[in-house]
C-alpha positions as CSV (number, residue, x, y, z in Angstrom):
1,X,-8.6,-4.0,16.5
2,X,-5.0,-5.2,18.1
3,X,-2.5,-3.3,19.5
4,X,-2.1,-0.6,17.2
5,X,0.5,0.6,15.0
6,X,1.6,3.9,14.6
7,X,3.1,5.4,11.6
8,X,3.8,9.1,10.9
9,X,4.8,11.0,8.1
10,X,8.7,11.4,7.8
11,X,8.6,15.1,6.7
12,X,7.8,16.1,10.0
13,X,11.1,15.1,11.3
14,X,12.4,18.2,9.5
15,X,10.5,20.7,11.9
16,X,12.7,22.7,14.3
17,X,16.0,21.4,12.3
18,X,18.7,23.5,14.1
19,X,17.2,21.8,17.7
20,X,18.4,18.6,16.1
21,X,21.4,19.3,14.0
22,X,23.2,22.8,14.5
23,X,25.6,22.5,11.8
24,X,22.7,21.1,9.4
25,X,23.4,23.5,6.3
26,X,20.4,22.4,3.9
27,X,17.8,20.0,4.3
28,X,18.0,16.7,6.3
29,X,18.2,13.5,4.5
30,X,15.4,11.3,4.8
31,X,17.7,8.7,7.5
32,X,18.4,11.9,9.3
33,X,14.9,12.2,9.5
34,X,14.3,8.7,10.1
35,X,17.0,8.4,12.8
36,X,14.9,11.3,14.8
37,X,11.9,10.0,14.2
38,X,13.2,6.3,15.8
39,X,13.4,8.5,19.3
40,X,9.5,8.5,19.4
41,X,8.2,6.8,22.2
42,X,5.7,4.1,20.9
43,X,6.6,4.2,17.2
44,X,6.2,1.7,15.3
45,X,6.5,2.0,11.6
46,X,7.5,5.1,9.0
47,X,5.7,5.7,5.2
48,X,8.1,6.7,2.5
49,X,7.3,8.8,-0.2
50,X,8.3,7.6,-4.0
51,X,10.6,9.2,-5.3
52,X,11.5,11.2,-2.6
53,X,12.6,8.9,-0.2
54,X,14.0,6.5,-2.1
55,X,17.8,6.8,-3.5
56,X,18.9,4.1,-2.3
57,X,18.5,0.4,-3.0
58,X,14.8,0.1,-1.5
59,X,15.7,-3.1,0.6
60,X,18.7,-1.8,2.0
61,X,16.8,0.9,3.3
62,X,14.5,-1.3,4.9
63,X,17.2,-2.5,6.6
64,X,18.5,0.7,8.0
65,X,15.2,1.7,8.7
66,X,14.7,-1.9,11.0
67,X,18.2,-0.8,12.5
68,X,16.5,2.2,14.0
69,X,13.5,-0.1,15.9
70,X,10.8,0.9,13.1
71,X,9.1,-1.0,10.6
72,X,8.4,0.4,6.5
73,X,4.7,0.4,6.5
74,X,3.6,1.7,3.7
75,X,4.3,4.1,0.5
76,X,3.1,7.0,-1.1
77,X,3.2,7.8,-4.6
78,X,4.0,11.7,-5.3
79,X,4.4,13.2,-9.2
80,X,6.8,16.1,-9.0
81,X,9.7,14.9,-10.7
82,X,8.0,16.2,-14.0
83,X,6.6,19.7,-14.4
84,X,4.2,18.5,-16.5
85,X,2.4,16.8,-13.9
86,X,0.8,20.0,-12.8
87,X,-2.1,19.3,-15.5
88,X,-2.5,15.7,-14.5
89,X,-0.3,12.6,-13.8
90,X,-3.0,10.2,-15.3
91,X,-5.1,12.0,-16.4
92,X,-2.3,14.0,-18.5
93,X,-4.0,15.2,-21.8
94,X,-0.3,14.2,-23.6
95,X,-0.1,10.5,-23.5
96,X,3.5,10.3,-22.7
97,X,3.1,12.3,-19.7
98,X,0.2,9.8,-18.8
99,X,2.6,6.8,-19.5
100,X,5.4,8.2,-17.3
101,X,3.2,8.4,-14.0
102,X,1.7,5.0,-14.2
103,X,5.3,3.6,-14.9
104,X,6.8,6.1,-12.1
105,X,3.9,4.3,-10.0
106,X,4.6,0.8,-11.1
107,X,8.4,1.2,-10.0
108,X,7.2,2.8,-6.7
109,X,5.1,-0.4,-6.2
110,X,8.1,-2.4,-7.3
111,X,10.0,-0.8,-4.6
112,X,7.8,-0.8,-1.8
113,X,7.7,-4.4,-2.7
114,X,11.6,-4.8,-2.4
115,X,11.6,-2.8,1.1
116,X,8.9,-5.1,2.0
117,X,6.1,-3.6,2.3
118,X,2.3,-4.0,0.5
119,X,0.8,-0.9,0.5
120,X,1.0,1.9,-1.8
121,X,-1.2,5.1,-1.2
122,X,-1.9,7.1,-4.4
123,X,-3.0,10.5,-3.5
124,X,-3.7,12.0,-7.2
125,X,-4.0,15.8,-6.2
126,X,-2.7,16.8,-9.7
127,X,-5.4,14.8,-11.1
128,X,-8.6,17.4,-11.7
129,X,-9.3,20.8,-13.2
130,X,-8.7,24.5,-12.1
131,X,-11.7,26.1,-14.3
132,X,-14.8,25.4,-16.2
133,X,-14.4,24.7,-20.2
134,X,-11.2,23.0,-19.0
135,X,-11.4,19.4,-19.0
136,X,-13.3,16.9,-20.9
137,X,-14.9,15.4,-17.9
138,X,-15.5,11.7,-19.6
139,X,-12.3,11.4,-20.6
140,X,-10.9,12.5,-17.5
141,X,-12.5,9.9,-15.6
142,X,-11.6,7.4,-18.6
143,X,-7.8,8.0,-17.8
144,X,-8.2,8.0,-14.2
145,X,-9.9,5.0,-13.6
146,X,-7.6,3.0,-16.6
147,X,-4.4,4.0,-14.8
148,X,-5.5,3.3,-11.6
149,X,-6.4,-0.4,-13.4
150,X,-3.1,-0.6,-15.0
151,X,-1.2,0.3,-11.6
152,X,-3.5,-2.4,-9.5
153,X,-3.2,-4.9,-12.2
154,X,0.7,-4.6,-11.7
155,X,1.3,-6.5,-8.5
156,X,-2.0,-8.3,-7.5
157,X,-0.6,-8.4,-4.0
158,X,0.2,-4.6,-3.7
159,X,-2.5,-3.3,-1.8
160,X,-3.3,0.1,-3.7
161,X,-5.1,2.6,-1.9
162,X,-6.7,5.9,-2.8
163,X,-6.4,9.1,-0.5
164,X,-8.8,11.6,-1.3
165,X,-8.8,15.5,-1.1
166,X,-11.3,18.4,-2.5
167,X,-8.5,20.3,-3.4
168,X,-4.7,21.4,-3.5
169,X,-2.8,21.7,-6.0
170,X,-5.7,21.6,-8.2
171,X,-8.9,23.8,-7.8
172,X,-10.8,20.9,-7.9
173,X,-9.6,17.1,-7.5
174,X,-11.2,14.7,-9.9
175,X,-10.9,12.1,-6.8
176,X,-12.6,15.0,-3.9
177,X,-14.9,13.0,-1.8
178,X,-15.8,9.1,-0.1
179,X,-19.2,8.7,-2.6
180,X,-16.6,10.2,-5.5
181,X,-13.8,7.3,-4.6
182,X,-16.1,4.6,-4.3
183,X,-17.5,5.1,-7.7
184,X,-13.9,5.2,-9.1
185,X,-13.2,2.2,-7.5
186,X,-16.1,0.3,-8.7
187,X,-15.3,1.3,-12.2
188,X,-12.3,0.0,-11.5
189,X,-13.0,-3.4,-10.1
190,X,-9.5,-4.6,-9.0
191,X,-9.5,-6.5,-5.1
192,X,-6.5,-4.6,-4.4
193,X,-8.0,-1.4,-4.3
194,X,-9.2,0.6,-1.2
195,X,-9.0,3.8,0.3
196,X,-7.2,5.8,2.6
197,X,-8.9,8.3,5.3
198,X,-7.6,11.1,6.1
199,X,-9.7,12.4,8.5
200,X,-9.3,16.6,7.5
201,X,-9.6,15.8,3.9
202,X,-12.4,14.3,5.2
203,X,-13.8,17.5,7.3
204,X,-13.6,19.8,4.9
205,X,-15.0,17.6,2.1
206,X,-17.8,18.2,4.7
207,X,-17.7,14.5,5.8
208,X,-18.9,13.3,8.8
209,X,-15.5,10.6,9.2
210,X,-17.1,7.9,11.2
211,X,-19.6,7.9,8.1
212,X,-17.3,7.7,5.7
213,X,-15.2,5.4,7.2
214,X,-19.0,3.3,7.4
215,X,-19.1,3.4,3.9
216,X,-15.6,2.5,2.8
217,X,-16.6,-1.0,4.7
218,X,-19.7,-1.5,3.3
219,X,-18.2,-1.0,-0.6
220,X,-14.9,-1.2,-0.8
221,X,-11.9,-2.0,2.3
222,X,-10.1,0.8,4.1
223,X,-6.5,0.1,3.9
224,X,-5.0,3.5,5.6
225,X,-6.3,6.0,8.3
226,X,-4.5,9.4,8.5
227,X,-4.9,11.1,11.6
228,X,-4.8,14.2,12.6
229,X,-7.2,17.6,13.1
230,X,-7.9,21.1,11.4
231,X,-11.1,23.8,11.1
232,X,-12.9,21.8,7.7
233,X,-11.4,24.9,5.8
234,X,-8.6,23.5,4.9
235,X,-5.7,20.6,5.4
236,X,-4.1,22.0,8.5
237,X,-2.2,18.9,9.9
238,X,-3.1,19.5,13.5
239,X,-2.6,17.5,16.4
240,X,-5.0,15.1,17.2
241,X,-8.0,15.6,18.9
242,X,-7.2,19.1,18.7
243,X,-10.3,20.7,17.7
244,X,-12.7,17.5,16.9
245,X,-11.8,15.0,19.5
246,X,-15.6,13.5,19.5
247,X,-15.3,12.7,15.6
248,X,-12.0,10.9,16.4
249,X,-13.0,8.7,19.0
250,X,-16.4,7.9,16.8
251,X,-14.1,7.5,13.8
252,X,-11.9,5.0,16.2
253,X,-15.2,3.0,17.0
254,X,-16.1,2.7,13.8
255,X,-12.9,1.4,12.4
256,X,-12.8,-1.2,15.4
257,X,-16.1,-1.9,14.4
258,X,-15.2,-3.0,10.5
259,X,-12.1,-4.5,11.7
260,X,-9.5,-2.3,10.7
261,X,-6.3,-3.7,11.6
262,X,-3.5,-1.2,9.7
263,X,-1.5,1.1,11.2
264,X,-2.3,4.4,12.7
265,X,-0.7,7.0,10.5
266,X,-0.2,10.4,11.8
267,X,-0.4,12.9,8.6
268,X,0.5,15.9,10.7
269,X,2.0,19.7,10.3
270,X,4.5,20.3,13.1
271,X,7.3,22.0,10.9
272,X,5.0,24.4,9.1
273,X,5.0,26.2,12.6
274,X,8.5,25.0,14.1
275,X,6.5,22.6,16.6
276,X,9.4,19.9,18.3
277,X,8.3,17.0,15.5
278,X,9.3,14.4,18.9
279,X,7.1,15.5,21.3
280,X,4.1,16.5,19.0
281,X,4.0,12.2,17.9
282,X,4.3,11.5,21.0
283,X,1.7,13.7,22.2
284,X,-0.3,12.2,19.2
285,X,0.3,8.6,20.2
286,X,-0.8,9.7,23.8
287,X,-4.1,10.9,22.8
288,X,-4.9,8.0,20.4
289,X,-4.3,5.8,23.5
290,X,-6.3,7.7,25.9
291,X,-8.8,7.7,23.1
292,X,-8.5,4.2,22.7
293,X,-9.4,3.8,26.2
294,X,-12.3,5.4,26.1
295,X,-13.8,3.6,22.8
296,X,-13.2,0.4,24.9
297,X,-15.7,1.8,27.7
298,X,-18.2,2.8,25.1
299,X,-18.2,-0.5,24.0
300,X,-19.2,-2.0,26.9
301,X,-21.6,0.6,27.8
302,X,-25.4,-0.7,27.2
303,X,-26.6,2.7,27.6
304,X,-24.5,4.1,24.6
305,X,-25.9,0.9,22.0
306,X,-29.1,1.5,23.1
307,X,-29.3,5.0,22.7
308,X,-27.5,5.1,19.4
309,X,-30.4,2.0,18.6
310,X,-33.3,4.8,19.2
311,X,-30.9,7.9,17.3
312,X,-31.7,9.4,21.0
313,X,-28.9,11.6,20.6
314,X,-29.0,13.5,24.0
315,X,-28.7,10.6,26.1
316,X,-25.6,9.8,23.6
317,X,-24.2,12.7,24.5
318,X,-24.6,12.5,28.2
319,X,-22.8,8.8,28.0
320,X,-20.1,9.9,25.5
321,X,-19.8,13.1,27.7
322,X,-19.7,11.3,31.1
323,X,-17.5,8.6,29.6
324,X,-14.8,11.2,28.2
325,X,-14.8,13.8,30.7
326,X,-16.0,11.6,34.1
């Protein structure tokens, strides 16, 4: 993997808002936000959400967003701009609702284009059902896996990738798990499809993320890799490392391993408990450093191959212990 990238999610930038502008009345704009995030030390690159973000001519706001130092890597598709939505963007039971997210979708691609960019993450968490007798679970997966056709098929070059999630908003996400996601995206069959780890959707779809991140190489291509931490009950948007710190350094491994080379994208909570948005990136960029380091000297560690060779497990430990903690 080269030097990485590191992305974060602009949002964040709106924790702690009075620390940063005292006669703020409202919410910050998104250059606001942008303008803070630019005073993170090691920060590459910011993700835009579609529509939310996006006002403004999309490559003029690439070009205030290079002003700042940073880089547009990526965008993410979100479908509240229509109350409908709540039953389903493409899998909608009205058709026009259905036709309205795939073309909201195709102008988000469109505009992630003109800002110069090709990646656009769909995270479909309105796609799924809330109770039994609900859905017609056929059909569901018909409309999901034709829209998410229709949208690939748009801009061949548009890398389109699929973040998965058990739940929230809906009780149960039609899209909740890796094995799940693959499937979809083999019904699909488009070569600009992949996936996007998020690594606690991932623990509390009761994934091991190294694993998953195994199997996204072996069947498909992992195009994005959220991190951030949380207890598997939920998406909590913690720091890094916070509570799983072994699982993120085997999850960095792995990556390195398959040859991931996107960015880093932090898809962390500091604002939904007032954290300082600056510090907690940097923090995060810190630790993925650190942890960085530390995959390098497992790689070169015999003892680590050859144990994992034999599924010896304690003498994995005792390298991956020694290694981390000395």
């Amino acid at each position: 993997m080269p030097e990485p990238r590191f992305a974060t999610r602009l949002n964040s930038f709106a924790s702690k808002p009075k620390a940063e502008w005292p006669d703020l009345s409202g919410k910050p704009t998104m250059m606001q936000m942008a303008t803070r995030a630019a005073k993170v030390e090691g920060l590459t690159d910011l993700d835009l959400n579609y529509p939310d973000h996006v006002a403004d001519d999309p490559s003029l706001l690439a070009g205030m967003i290079g002003d700042l130092g940073l880089a547009i890597n990526g965008f993410a598709m979100r479908y509240y701009t229509n109350p409908a939505f709540k039953i389903g963007a493409f899998t909608n039971p009205d058709p026009a609702v259905r036709r309205e997210a795939i073309d909201l979708t195709k102008k988000g691609i469109d505009a992630a284009r003109a800002a110069g960019s090709n990646l656009m993450t769909l995270w479909l968490g309105q796609d799924g059902f809330d109770y039994a007798f609900q859905a017609n679970y056929h059909m569901l997966w018909q409309h999901e896996v034709d829209g998410i056709r229709e949208v690939c098929a748009h801009d061949p070059d548009c890398q389109i990738s699929i973040e998965y999630k058990p739940n929230e908003p809906r009780s149960y996400s039609l899209m909740p798990d890796c094995a799940t996601t693959l499937l979809a995206i083999k019904d699909v069959d488009m070569p600009n499809l992949g996936v996007t780890l998020d690594f606690a959707h991932v623990l509390y779809a009761d994934e091991q993320p190294a694993f998953a991140a195994a199997l996204i190489a072996r069947y498909s291509r992992l195009l994005g890799v959220h991190l951030n931490d949380g207890y598997a009950k939920r998406d909590d948007g913690l720091m890094v490392g916070a509570v799983h710190a072994q699982q993120t350094i085997e999850l960095l491994c792995q990556i390195r391993k398959d040859g991931y080379d996107g960015a880093i994208y932090f898809d962390t909570f500091p604002d939904m408990t007032g954290l300082d948005p600056v510090h907690e990136c940097e923090v995060n960029i810190q630790t993925v450093k650190r942890m960085l380091t530390v995959v390098d000297r497992l790689e070169q560690d015999n003892r680590l191959s050859g144990a994992i060779d034999r599924q010896d497990a304690v003498s994995a430990q005792a390298v991956v212990q020694e290694l981390m903690l000395g």
